[in-house]
C-alpha positions as CSV (number, residue, x, y, z in Angstrom):
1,X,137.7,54.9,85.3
2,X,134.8,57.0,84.1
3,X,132.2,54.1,83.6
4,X,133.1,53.0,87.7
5,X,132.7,56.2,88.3
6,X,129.4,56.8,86.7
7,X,128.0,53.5,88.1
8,X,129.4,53.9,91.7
9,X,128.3,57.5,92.7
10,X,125.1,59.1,93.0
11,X,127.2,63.2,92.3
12,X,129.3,63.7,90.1
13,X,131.0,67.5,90.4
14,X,133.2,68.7,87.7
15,X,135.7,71.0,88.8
16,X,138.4,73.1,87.4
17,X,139.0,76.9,86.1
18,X,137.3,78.3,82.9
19,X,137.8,77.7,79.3
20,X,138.9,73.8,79.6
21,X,136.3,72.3,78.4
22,X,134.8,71.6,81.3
23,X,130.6,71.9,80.4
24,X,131.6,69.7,77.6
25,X,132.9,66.6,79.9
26,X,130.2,66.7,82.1
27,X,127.4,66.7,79.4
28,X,129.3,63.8,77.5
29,X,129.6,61.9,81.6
30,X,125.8,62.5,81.8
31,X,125.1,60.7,78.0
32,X,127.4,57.9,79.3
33,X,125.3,57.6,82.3
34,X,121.8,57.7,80.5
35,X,123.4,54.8,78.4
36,X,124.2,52.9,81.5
37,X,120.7,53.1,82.1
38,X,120.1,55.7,85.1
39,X,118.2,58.8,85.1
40,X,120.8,61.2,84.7
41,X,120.4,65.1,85.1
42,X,123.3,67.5,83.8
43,X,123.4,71.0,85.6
44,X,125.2,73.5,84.4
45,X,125.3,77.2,85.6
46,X,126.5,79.1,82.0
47,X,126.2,76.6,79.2
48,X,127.9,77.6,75.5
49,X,124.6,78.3,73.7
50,X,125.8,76.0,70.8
51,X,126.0,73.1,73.4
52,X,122.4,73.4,74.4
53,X,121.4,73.8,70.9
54,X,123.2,70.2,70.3
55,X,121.0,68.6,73.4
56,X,117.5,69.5,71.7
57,X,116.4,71.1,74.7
58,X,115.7,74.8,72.8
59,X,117.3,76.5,75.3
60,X,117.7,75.2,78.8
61,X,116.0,76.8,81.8
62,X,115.8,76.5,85.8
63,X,113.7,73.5,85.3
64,X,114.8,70.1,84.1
65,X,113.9,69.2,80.6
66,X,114.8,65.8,79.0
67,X,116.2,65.4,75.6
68,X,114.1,64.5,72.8
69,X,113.8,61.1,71.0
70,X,116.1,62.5,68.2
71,X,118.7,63.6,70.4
72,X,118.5,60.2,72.3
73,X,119.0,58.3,68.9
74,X,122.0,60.5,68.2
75,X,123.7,59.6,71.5
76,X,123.5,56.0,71.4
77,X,120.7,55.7,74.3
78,X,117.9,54.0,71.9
79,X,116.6,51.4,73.4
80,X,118.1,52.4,77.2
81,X,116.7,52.6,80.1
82,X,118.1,55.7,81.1
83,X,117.1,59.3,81.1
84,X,119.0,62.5,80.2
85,X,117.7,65.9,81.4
86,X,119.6,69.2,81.6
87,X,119.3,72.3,83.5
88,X,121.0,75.8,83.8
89,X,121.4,76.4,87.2
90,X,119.6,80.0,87.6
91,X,121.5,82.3,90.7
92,X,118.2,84.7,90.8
93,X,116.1,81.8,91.1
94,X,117.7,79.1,93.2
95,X,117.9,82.3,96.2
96,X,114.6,83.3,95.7
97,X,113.2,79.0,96.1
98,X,115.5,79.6,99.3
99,X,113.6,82.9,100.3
100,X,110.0,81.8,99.3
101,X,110.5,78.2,101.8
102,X,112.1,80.2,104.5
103,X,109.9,83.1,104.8
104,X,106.2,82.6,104.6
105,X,104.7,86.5,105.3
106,X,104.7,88.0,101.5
107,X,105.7,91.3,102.7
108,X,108.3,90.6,104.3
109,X,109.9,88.2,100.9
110,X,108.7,91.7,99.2
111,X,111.0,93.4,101.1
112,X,113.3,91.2,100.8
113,X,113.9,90.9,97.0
114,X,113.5,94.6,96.8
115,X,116.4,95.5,98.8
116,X,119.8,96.0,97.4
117,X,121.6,94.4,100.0
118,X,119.8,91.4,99.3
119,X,120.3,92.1,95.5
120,X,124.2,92.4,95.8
121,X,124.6,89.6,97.8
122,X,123.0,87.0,95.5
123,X,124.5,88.7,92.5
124,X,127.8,90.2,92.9
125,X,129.1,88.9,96.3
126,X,132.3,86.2,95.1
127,X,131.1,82.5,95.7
128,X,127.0,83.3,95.0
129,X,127.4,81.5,91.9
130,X,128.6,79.0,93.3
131,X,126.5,79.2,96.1
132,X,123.6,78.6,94.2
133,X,124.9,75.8,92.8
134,X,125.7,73.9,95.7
135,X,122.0,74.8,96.5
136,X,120.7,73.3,93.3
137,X,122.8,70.5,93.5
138,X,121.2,69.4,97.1
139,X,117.5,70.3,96.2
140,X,117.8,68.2,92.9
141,X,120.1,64.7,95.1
142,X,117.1,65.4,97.6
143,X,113.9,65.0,95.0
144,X,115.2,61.5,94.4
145,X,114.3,62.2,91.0
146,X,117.8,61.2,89.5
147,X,120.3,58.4,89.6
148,X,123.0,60.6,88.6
149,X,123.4,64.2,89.3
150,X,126.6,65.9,87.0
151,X,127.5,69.0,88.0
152,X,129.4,71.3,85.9
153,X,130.7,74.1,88.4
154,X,130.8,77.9,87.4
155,X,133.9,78.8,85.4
156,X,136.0,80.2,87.8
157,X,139.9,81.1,88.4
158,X,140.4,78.8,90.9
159,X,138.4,75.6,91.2
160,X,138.2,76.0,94.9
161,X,136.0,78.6,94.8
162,X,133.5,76.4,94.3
163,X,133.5,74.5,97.8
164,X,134.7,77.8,99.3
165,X,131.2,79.4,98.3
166,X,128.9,78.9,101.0
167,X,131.6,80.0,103.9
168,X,131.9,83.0,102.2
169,X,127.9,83.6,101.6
170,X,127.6,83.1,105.2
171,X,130.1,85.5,106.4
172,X,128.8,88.2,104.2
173,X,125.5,87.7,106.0
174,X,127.2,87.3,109.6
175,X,129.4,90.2,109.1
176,X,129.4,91.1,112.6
177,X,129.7,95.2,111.0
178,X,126.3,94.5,109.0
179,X,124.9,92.3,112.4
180,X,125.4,95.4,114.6
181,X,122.5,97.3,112.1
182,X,120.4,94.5,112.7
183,X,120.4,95.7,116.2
184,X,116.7,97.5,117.2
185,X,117.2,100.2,119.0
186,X,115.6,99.5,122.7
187,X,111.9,98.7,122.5
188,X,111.7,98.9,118.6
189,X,110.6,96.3,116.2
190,X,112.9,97.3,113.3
191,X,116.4,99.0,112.2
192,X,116.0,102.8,113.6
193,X,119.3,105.5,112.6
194,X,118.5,106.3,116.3
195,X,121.8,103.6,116.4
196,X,123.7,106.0,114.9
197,X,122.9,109.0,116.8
198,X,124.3,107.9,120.1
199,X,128.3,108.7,120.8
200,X,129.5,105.4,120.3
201,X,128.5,105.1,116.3
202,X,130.7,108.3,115.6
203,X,132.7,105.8,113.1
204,X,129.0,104.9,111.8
205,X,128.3,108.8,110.6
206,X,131.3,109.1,109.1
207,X,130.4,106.0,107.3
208,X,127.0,107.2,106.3
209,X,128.7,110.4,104.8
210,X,130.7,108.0,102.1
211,X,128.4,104.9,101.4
212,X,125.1,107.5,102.3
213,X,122.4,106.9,104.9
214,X,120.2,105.0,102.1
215,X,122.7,102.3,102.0
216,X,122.8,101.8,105.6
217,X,119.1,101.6,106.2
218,X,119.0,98.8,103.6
219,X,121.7,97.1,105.3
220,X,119.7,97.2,108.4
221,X,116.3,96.1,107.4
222,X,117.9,93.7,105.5
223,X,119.3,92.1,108.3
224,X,116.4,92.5,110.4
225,X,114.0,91.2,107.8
226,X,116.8,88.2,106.5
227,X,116.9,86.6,110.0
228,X,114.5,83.5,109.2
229,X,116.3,83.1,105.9
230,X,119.7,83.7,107.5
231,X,118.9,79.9,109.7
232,X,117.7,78.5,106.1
233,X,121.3,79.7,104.4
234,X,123.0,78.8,107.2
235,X,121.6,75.3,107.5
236,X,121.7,74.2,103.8
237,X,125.4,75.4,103.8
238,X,125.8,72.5,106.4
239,X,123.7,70.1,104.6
240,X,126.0,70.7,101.4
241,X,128.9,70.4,103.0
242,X,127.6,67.3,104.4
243,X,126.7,66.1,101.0
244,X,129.8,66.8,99.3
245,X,132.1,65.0,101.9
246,X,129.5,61.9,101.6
247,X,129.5,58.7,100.5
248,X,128.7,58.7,96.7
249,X,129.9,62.1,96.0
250,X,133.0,61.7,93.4
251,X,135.3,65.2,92.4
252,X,136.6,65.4,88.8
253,X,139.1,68.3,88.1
254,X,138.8,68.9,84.3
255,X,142.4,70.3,83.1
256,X,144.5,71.2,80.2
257,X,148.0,69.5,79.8
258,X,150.0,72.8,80.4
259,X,152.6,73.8,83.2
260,X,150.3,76.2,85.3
261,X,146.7,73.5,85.0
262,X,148.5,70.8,86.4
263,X,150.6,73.6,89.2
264,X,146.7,74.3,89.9
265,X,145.3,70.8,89.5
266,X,148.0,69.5,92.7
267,X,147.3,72.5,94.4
268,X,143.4,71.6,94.9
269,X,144.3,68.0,94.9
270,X,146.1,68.9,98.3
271,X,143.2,71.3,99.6
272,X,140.9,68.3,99.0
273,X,142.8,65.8,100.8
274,X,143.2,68.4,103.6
275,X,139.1,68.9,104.1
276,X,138.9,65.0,103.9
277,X,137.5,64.8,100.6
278,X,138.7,62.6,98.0
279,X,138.9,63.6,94.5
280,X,138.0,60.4,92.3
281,X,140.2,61.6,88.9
282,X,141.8,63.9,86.7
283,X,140.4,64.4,83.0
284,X,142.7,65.9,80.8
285,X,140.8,67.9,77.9
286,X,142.6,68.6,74.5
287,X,145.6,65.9,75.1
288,X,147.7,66.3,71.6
289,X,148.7,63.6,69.6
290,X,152.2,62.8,69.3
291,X,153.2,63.4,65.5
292,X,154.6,60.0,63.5
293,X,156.6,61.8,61.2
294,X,158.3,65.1,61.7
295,X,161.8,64.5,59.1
296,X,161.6,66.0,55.6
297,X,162.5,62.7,54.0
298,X,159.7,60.5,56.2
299,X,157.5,63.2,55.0
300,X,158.1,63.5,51.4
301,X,158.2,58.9,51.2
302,X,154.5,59.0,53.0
303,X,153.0,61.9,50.7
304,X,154.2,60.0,47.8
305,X,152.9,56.4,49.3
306,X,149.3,58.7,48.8
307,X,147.4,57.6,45.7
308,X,146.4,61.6,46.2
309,X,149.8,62.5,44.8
310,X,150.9,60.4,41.9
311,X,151.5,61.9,39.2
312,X,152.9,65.2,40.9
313,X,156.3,66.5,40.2
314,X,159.0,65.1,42.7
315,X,159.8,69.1,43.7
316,X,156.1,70.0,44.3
317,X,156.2,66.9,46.9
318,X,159.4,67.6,48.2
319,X,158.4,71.2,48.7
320,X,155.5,70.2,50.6
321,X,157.4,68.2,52.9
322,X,159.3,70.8,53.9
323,X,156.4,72.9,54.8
324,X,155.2,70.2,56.9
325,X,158.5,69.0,58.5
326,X,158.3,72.5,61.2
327,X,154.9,72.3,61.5
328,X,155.2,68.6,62.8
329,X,158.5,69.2,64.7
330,X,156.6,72.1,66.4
331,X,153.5,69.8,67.7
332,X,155.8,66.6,68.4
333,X,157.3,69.4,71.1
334,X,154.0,70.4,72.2
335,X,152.9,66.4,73.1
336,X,156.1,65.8,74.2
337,X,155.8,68.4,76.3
338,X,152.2,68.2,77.4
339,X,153.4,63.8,78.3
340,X,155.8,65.1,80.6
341,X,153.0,67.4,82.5
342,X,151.0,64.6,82.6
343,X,153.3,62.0,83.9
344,X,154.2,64.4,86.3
345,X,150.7,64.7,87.6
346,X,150.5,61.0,87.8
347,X,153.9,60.8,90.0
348,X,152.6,64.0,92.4
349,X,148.7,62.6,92.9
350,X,149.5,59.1,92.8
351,X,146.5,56.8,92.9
352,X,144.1,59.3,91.3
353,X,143.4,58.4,87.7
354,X,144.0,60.4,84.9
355,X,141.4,60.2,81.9
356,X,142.7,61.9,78.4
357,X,140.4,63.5,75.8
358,X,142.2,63.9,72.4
359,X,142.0,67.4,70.8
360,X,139.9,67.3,68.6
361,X,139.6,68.4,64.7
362,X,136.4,69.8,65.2
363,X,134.6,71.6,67.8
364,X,131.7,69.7,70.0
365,X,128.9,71.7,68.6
366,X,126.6,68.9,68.2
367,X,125.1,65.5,69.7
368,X,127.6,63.4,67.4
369,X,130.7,64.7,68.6
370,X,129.5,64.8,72.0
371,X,129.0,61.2,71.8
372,X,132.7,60.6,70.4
373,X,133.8,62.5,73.6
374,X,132.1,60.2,75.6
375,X,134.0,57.3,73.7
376,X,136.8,58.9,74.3
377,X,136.2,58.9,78.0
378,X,135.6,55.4,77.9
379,X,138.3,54.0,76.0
380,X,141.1,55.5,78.3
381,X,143.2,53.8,80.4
């Protein structure tokens, strides 16, 4: 599923809440892809520092950088055609790109980053995270520089946040409260508290006397001086949206096997399906193994069976196996239990592909484990 996916799409987003795994899967779909032979970048908005460290790149920045020859040779792409380059997705810097092509008098941009209206929304507002990455994501598909562009998404509770991001950055700039400060007063040029001096702003004053009169001046001149970026936000929200529900574009929700991933993972399989975009599969991260043995007899025949233990006292191995006998009870449970969560998501999402990662002995803290996720990708069915 993963290699059709990687050779039939030009986007690749990687969706899902925090803590799953999820920067992992995308780096190890963007090594796949280099070793199909397209130039594949791999954006990521917060990357585990040990994860970059394994790439080579010293550090990522809001530039792309590809990989060294060493960390090609470790991920199987000698003698490829393809490219791997990697970039963390800045929020400071994708808005001010958006600010410095949408306004061209360097005053007014002055202005602009300087006020803390403009500061709060590009910082703090929910969704401008993820704003900016849908804004990164269409600036780097429209360079034409790269095959392949894998997105890992922001960590968030609630993988919908993602696609809900640029609605809610445009109505935090809309607001028709905040538009009505944008509002000259007759015959002026900019914001004037004149506004608020005239019988029907009463509620205004009031407001003033909480939030302060500071506050409300920077909300005004904000909006005043934001209205030629205000078209820019608004349009590449529409160009994004476009380019998501395009041809080309596939979804991947990243998950865990557990009752309330999967509750989540049907939950924004249906919210998909209801804004007419398809998501291309499910990739379950950290899929235990079902145990072999988990009886005190099996136990004790196989640990005798080891050349390791001849020679040892019949108790000393009979002890041992009945240490071991809970301890593998207790995970033949958990895969038991993480199969049925799994199948279930198969029967509920029918026709959407599951992928399954093992867990791991180890974590992915360099470019040789990365590449055994990536086989691990391939080989399932």
């Amino acid at each position: 599923m993963i290699e059709a996916l990687v050779r039939e799409n030009r986007v690749l987003v990687c969706v899902g809440p925090g803590g799953v795994g999820k920067t992992t899967i995308a780096a190890a779909v963007g090594a796949l892809a280099a070793r199909r032979g397209k130039r594949t970048l791999v954006c990521t908005i917060d990357p585990a520092p040990r994860l970059a460290d394994a790439l080579g790149t010293d550090g990522l920045g809001a530039e792309p950088k590809a990989l060294p020859a060493d960390a090609r040779r470790a991920l199987g792409m000698d003698g490829a055609a393809g490219e791997l380059h990697a970039v963390r997705i800045d929020t400071e810097a994708t808005f001010e790109r958006l600010v410095n092509e949408s306004v061209a008098d360097p005053e007014m941009r002055r202005r602009i980053f300087d006020n803390v209206i403009y500061r709060q929304i590009t910082t703090m507002v929910t969704g401008s995270q993820e704003y900016a990455a849908t804004l990164a994501l269409h600036d780097f598909v429209a360079s034409g520089k790269f095959d392949l562009v894998v997105l890992d998404t922001p960590p968030t509770a609630n993988a919908l946040d993602f696609l809900e991001a640029p609605a809610r950055i445009a109505a935090a700039v809309t607001s028709p409260a905040l538009t009505w400060f944008a509002r000259p007063a007759q015959g002026a040029k900019r914001f004037s508290f004149q506004r608020l001096r005239s019988g029907g702003a009463l509620l205004v004053r009031r407001l003033a006397k909480l939030v302060g009169n500071r506050f409300l001046d920077d909300a005004g001149a904000f909006l005043v001086d934001f209205q030629e970026v205000l078209t820019a936000f608004l349009a590449r929200a529409q160009a994004v949206d476009k380019l998501l529900r395009g041809p080309g574009v596939g979804f991947l929700l990243v998950l865990v096997p557990e009752v309330a991933a999967i509750d989540e993972a049907l939950f924004f399989h249906e919210r998909l399906r209801g804004a007419g975009i398809a998501l291309k599969g499910f990739v379950a991260n950290r899929v235990h193994a079902a145990t072999g043995l988990d009886e005190v007899a099996a136990i004790a025949a196989a640990l005798r069976a080891q050349p390791a233990t001849a020679g040892l006292p019949a108790a000393t191995v009979d002890e041992a196996a009945a240490r071991l006998a809970p301890v593998a009870h207790a995970f033949g449970a958990l895969a038991a239990s993480e199969r049925r969560e799994l199948t279930r998501l198969g029967q509920r999402a029918p026709g959407v592909a599951i992928t399954e990662v093992p867990l791991l002995d180890h974590d992915v803290d360099n470019l040789a484990e990365l590449r055994v996720v990536g086989d691990h990708l391939l080989s399932s069915t």
